[in-house]
Backbone as a chain_set.jsonl record, in Angstrom:
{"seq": "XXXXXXXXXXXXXXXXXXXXXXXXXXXXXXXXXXXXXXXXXXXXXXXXXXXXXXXXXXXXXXXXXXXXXXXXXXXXXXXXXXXXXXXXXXXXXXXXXXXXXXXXXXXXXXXXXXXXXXXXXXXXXXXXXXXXXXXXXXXXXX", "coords": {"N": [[0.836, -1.181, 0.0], [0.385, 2.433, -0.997], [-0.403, 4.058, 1.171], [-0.016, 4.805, 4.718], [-1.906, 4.793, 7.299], [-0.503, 6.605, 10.077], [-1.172, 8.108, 12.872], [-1.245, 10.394, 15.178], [-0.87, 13.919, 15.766], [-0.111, 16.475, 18.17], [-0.22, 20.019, 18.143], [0.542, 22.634, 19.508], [-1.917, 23.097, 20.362], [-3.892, 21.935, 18.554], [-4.87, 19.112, 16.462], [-3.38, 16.916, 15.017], [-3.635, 14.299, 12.078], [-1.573, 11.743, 10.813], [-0.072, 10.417, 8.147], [1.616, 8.183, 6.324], [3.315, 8.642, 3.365], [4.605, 6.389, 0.272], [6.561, 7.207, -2.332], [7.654, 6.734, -5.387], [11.652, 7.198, -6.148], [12.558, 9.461, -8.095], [15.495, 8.795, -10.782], [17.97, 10.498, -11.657], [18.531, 11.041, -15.213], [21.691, 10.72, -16.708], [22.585, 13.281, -20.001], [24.309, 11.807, -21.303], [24.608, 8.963, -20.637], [23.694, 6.191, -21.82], [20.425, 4.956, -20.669], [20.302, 3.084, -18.002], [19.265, -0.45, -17.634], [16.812, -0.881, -15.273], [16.191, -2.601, -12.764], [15.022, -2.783, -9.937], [12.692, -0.661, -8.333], [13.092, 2.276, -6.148], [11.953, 3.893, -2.96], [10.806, 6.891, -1.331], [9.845, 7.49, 2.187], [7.112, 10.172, 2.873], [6.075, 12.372, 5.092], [2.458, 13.042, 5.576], [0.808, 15.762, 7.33], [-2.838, 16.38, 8.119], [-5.194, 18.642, 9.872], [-7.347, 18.154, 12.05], [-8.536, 18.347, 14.131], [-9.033, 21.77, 15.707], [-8.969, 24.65, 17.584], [-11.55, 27.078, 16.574], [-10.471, 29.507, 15.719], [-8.035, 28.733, 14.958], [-8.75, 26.997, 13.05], [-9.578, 28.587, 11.294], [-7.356, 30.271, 10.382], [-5.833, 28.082, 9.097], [-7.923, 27.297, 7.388], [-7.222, 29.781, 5.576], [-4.726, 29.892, 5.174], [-2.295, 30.277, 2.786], [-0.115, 28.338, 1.993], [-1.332, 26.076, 2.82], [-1.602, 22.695, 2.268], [-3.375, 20.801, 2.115], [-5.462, 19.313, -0.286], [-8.303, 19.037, 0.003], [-9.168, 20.671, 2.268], [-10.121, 23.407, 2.769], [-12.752, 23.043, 1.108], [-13.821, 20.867, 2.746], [-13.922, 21.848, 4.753], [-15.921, 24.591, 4.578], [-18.246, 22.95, 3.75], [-18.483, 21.713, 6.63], [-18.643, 23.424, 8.606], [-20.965, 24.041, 9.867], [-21.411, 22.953, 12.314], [-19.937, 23.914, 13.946], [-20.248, 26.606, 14.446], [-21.715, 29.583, 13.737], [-22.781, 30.993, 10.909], [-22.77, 33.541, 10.435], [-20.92, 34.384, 12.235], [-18.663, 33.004, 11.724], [-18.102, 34.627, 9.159], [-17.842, 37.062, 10.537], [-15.155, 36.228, 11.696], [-13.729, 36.193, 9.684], [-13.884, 38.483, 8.049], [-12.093, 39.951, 10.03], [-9.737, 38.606, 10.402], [-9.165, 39.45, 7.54], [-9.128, 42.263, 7.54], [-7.304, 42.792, 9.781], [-5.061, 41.681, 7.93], [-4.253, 43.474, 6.386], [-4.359, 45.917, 7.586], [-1.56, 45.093, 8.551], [0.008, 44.879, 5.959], [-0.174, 47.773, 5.433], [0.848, 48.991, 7.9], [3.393, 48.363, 7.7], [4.544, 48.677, 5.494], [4.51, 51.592, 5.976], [6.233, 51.641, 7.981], [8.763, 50.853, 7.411], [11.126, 51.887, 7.327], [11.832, 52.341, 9.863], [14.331, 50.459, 12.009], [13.992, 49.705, 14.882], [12.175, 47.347, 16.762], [11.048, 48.847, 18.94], [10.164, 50.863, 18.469], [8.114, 50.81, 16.269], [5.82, 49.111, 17.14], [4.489, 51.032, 19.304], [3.296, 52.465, 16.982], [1.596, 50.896, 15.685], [-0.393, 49.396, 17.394], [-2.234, 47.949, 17.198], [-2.117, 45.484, 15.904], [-1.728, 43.789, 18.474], [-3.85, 43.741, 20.026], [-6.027, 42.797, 18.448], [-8.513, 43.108, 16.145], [-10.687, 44.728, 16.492], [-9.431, 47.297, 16.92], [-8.575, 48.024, 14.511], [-9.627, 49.571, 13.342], [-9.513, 52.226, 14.426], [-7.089, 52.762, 15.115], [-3.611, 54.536, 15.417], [-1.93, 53.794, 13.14], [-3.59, 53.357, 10.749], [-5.119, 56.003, 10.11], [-3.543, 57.2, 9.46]], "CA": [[0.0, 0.0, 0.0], [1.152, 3.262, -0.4], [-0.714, 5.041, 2.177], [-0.379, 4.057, 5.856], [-2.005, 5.568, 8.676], [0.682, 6.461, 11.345], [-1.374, 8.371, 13.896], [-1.828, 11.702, 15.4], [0.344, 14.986, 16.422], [-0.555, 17.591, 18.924], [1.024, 20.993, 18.594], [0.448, 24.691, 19.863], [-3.505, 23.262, 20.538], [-3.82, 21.675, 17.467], [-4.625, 17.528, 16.128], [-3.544, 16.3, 13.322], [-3.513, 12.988, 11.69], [-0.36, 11.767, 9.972], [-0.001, 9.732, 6.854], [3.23, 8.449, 5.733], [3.331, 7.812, 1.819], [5.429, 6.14, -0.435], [6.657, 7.627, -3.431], [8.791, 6.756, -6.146], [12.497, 8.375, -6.351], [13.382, 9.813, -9.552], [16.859, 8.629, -10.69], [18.394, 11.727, -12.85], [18.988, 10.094, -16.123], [22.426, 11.791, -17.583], [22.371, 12.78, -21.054], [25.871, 11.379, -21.696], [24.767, 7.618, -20.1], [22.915, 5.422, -22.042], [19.501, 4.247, -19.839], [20.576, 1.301, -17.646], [18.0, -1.147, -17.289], [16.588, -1.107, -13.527], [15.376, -3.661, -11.428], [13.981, -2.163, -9.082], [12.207, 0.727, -7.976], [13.411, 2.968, -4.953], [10.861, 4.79, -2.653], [10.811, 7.431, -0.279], [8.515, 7.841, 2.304], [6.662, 11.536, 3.014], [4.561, 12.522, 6.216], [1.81, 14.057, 5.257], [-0.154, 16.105, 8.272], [-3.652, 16.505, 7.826], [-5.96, 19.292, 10.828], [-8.144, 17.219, 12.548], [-9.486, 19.484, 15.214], [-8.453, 23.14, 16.568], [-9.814, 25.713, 17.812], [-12.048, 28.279, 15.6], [-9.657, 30.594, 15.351], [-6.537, 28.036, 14.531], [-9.161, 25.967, 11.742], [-9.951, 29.938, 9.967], [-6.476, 30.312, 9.88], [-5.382, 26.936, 8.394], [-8.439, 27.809, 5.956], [-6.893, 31.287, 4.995], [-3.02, 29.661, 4.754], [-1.848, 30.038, 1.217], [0.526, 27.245, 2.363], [-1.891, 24.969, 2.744], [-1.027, 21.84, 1.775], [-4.057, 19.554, 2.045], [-6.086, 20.044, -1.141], [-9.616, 19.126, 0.049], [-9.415, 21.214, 3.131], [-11.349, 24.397, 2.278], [-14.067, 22.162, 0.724], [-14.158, 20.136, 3.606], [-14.415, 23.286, 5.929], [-16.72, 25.022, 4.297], [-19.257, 22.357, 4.258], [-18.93, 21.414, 8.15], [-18.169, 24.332, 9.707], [-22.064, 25.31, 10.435], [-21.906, 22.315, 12.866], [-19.528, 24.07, 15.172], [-19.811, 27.653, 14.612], [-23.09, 30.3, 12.853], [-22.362, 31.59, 9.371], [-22.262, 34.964, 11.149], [-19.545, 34.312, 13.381], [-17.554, 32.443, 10.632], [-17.899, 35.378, 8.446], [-17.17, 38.394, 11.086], [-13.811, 35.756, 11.859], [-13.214, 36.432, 8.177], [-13.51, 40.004, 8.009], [-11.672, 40.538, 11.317], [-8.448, 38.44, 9.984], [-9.132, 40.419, 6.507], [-8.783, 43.899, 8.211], [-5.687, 42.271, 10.351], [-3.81, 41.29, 7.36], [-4.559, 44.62, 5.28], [-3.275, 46.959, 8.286], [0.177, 44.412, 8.474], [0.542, 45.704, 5.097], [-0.365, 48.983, 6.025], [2.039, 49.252, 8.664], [5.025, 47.325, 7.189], [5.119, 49.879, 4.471], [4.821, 52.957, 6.534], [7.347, 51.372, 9.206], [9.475, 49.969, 6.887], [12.408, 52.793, 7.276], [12.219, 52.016, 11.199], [14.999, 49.686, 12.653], [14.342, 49.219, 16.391], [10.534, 47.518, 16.579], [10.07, 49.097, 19.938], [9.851, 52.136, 18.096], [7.018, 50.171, 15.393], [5.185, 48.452, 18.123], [2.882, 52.338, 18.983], [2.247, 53.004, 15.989], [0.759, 49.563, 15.221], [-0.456, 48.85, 18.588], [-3.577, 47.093, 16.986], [-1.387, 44.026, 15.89], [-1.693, 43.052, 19.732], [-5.302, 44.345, 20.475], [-7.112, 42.492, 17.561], [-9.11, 43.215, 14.612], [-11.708, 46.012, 16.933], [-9.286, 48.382, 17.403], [-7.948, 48.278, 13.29], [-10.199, 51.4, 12.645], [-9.372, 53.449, 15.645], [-5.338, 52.561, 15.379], [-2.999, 55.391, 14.619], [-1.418, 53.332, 11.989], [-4.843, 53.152, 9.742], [-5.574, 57.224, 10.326], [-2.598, 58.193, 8.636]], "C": [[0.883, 1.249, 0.0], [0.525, 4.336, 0.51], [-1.057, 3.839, 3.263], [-0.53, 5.545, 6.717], [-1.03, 5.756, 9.794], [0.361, 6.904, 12.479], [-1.529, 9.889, 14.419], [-0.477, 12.667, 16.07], [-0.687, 15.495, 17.018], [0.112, 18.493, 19.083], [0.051, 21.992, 18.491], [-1.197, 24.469, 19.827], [-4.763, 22.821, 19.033], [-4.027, 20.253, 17.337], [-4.717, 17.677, 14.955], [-3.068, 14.978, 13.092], [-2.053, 13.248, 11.214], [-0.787, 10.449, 9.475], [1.077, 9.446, 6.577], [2.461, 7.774, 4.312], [4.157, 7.538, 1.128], [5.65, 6.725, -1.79], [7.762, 7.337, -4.088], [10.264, 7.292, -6.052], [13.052, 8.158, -7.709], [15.103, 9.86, -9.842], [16.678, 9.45, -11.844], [18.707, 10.573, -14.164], [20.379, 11.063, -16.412], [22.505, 11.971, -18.738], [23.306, 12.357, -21.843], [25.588, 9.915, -21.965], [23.804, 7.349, -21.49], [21.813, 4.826, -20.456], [20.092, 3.153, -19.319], [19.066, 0.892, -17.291], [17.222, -1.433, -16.161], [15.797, -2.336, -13.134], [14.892, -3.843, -10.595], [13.956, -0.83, -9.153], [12.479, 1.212, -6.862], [12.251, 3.501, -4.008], [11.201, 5.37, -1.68], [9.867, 7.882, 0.555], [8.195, 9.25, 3.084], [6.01, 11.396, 4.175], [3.834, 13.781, 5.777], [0.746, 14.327, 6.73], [-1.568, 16.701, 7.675], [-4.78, 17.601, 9.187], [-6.968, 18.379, 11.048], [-8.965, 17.967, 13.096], [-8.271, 20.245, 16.042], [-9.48, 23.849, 17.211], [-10.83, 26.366, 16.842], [-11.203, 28.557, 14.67], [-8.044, 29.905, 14.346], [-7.344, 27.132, 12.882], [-9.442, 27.53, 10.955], [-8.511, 30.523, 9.847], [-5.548, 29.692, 9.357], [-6.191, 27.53, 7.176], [-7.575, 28.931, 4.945], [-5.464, 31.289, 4.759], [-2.949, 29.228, 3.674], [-0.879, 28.904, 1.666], [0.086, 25.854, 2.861], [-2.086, 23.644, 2.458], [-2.27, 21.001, 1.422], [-5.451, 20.34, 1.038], [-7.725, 20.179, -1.297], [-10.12, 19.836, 1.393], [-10.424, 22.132, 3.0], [-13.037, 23.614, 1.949], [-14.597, 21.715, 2.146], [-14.491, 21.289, 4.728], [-15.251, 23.901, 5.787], [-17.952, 23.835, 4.152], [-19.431, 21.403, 5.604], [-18.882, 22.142, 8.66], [-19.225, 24.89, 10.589], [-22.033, 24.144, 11.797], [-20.859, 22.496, 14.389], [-19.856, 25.686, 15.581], [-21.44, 28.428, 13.416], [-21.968, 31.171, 11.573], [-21.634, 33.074, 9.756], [-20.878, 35.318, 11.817], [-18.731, 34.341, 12.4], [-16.833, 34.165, 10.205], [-17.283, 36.836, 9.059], [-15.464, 38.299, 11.194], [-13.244, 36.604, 10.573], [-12.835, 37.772, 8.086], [-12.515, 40.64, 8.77], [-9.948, 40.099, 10.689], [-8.45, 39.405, 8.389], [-8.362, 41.616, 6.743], [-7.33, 43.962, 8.94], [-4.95, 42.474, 9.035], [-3.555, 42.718, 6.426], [-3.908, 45.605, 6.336], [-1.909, 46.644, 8.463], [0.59, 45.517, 7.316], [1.015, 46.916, 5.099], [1.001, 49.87, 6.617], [3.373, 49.24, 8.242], [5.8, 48.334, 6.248], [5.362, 51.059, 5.015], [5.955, 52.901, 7.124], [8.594, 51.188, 8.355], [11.321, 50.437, 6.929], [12.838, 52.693, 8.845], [12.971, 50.642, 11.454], [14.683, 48.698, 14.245], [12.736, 49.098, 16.623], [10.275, 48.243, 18.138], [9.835, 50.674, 19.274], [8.48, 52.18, 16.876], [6.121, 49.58, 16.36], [4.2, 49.908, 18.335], [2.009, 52.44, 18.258], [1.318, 51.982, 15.327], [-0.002, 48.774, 16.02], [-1.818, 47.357, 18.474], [-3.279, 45.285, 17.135], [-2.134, 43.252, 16.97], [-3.052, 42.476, 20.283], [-6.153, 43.743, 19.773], [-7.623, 43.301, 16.773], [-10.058, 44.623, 15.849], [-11.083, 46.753, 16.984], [-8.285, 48.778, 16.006], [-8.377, 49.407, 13.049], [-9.981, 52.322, 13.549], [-7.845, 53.451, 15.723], [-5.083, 53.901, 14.503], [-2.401, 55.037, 13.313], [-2.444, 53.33, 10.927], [-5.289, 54.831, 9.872], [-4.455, 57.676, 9.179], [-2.493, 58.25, 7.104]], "O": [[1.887, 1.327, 0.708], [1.012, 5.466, 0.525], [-1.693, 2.787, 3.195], [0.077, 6.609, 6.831], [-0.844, 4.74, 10.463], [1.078, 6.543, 13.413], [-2.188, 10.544, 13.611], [0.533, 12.269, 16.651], [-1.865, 15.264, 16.744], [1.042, 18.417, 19.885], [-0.896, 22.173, 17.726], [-1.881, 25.387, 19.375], [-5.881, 23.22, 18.706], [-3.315, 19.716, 18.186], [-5.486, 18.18, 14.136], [-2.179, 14.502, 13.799], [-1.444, 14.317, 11.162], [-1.522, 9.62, 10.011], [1.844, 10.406, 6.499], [1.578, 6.931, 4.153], [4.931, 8.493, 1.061], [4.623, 6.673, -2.466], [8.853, 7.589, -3.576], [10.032, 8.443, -5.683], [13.671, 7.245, -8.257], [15.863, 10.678, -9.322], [15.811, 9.387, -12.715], [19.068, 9.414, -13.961], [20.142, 12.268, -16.336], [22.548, 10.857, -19.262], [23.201, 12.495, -23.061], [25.985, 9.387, -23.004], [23.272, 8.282, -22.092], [22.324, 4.398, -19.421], [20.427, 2.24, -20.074], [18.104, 1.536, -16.874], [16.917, -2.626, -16.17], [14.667, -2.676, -13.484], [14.299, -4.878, -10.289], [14.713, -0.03, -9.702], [12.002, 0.41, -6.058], [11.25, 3.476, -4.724], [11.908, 4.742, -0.892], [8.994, 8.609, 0.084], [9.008, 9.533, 3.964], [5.362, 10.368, 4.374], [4.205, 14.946, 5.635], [0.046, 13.424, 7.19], [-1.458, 17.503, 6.748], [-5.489, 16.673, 9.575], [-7.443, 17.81, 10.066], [-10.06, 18.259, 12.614], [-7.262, 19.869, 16.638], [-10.674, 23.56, 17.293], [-10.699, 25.627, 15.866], [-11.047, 28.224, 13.495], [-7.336, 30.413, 13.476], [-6.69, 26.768, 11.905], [-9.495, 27.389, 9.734], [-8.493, 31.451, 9.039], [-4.493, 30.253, 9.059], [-5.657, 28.08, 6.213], [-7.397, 28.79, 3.735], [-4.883, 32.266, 4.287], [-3.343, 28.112, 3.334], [-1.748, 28.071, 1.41], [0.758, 24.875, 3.187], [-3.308, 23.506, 2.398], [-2.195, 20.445, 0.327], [-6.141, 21.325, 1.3], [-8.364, 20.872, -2.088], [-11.301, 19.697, 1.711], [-11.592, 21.755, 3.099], [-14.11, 23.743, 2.539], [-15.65, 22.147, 2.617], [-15.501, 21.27, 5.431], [-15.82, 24.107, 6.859], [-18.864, 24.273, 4.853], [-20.291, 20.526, 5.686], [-19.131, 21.786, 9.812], [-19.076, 25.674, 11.526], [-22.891, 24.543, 12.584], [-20.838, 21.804, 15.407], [-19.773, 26.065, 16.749], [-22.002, 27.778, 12.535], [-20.849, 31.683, 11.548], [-20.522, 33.545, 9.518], [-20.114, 36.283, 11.821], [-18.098, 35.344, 12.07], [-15.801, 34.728, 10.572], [-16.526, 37.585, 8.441], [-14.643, 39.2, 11.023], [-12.427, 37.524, 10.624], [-11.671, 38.171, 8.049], [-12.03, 41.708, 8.397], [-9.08, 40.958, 10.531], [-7.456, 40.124, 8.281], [-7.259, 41.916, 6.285], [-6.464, 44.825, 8.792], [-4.195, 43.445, 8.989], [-2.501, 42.811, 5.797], [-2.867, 46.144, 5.958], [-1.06, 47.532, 8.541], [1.2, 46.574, 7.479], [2.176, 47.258, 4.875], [1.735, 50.768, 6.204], [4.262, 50.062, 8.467], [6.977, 48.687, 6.177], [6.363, 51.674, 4.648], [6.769, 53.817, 7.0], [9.606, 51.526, 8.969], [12.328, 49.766, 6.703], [14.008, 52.915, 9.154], [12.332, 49.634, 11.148], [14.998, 47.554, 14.572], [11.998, 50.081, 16.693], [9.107, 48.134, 18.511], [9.215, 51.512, 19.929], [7.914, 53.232, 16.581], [5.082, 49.902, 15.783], [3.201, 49.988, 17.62], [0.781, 52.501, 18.328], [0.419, 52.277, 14.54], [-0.348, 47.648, 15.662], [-2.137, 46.394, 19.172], [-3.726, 44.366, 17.82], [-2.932, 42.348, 16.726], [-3.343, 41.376, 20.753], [-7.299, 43.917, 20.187], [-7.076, 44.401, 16.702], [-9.545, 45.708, 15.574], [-11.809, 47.727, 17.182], [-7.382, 49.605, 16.14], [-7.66, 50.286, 12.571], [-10.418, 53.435, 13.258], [-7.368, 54.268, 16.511], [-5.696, 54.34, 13.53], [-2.349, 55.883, 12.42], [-1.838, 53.283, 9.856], [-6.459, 54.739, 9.5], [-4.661, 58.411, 8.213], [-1.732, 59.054, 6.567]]}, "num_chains": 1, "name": "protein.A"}
């Protein structure tokens, strides 16, 4: 088989399954050699982690990670999610990391000539404070 179940991680509040899989390894051909004839096949095997169960806040920011790895996640989130959480909620989550990641920007660019973050840390104080206090931060006024 090439998929075996291996069992579960727990990190930073977090389960996830693990998968190890086998995969082929590609021998370089050179284009000097002539093909040798093989006899066998090599394999190496991968762990793949899969989110099982988090928090809210830790499964809408797996959703929203361009680094995402697991390709039926989203799908799969979006049609269970009403069975932990109201559409409403979901969607304010959404907006709230939205508005977060849009003042980072924000900031990053204004700050970007500052060296020493305790001198970036004021003017961005929201970072700390959450998504309610993005429209009232000095960094979003200016």
């Amino acid at each position: 088989s090439k998929l075996q179940e291996w069992g579960e991680e727990f990190e930073e509040g977090a389960l996830y399954g693990i998968t190890l899989r086998r995969e082929p390894v590609q021998i370089p051909a050179s284009p000097t050699e002539a093909r040798p004839c093989i006899a066998f096949v090599q394999y190496r095997t991968c762990k793949v982690r899969r989110l099982k169960a988090a928090t809210l806040n830790r499964l809408v920011s797996h959703l929203l990670d361009p680094c995402c790895q697991e390709p039926d996640y989203r799908r799969i989130f979006l049609s269970t999610y009403q069975t932990f959480t109201t559409t409403s909620a979901l969607i304010e989550l959404l907006f709230q990391r939205w508005a977060m990641s849009l003042s980072y920007k924000e900031c990053d660019q204004q700050d970007s000539h500052v060296l020493d973050e305790s001198d970036t840390l004021p003017n961005c104080s929201h970072r700390d404070n959450g998504a309610s206090d993005v429209y009232n931060s000095e960094c979003h006024r200016r």
